[in-house]
C-alpha positions in Angstrom: 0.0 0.0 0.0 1.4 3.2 -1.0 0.3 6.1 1.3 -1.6 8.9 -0.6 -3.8 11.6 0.1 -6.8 9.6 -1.5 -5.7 6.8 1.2 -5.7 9.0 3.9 -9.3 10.3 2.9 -10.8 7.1 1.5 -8.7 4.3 3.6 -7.9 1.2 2.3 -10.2 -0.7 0.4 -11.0 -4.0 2.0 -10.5 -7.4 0.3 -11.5 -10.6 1.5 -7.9 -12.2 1.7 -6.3 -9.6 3.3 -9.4 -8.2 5.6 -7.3 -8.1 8.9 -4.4 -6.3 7.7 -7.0 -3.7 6.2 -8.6 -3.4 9.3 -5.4 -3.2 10.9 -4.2 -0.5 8.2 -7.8 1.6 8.4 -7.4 1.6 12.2 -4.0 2.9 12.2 -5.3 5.8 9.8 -8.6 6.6 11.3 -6.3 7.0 15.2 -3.7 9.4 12.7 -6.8 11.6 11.6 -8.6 11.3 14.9 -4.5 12.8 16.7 -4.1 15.4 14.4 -7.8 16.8 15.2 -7.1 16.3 18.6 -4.2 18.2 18.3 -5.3 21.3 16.5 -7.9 21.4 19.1 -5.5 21.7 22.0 -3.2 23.6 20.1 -6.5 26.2 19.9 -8.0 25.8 23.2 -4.3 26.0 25.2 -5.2 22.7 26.6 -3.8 19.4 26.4 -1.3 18.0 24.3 -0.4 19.3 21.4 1.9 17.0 19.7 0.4 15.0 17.6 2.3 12.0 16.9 2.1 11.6 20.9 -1.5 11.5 20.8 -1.4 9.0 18.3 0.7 6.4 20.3 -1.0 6.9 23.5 -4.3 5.9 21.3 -3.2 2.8 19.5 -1.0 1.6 22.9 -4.7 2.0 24.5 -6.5 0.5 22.3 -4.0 -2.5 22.3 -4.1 -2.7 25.7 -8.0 -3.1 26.5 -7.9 -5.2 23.8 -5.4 -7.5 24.9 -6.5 -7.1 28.5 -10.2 -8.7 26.7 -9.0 -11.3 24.8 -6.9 -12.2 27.8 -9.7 -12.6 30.8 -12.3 -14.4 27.7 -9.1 -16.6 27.0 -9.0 -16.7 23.4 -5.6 -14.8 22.8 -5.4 -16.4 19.5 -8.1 -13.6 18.2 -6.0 -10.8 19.7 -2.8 -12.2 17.8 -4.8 -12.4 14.2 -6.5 -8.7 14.9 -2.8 -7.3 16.5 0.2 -9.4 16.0 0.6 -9.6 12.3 4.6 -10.6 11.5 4.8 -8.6 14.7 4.5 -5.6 13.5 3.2 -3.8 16.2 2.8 -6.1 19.3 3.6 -9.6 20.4 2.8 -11.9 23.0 5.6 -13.1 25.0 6.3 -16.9 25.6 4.6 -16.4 29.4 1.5 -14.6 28.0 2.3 -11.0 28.3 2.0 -7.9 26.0 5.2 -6.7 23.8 4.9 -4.0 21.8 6.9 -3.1 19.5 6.9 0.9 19.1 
C-alpha cells in the first residue's frame, strides 16, 4: 500500500484475503486523523497535548491494551494475535502470556 492523500481520505479498500491487515491499516489511519484533530484542538484551546504524533501512540497503545486485556480474561488470545500481532509488526505476546509492543 502506498500512502496517498486519496488513502488517507478514503482508507484502504478492503478485500477478502487480506481483511485483517485492512482493518489493521484503516485503524491505524482513522487514530492518525482522529490525533491530528485532537491536536489542532488543543493547540486552539491552550489545553492538552499538542503533539500529535504523541497522541497517536498513546491511542493505538490504549486500544492494544484493553484489547489485549479482553481477549486475555475471555481466553481466546489467538483472536488478539490475528487482529494485532501480524509478522509482529506492532505487538507480540511473549512466551509467558504477556504484551510486547513493538513501538
Amino acid at each position: 500500500v502506498i500512502f496517498s492523500e486519496k488513502l488517507l481520505i478514503f482508507s484502504v479498500q478492503y478485500s477478502n484475503m487480506d481483511r485483517h491487515r485492512c482493518a489493521l491499516a484503516n485503524f491505524v489511519l482513522s487514530q492518525a486523523k482522529l490525533a491530528i484533530l485532537k491536536s489542532c484542538n488543543n493547540r486552539l484551546s491552550s489545553a492538552g497535548v499538542e503533539d500529535a504524533q504523541c497522541i497517536f501512540k498513546v491511542l493505538v497503545l490504549t486500544r492494544i491494551a484493553v484489547d489485549f486485556t479482553f481477549f486475555t480474561m475471555v481466553r481466546n488470545i489467538n483472536s488478539f494475535k490475528l487482529r494485532w500481532c501480524m509478522v509482529e509488526g506492532v505487538c507480540s505476546v511473549g512466551e509467558r502470556g504477556e504484551l510486547l509492543l513493538h513501538f
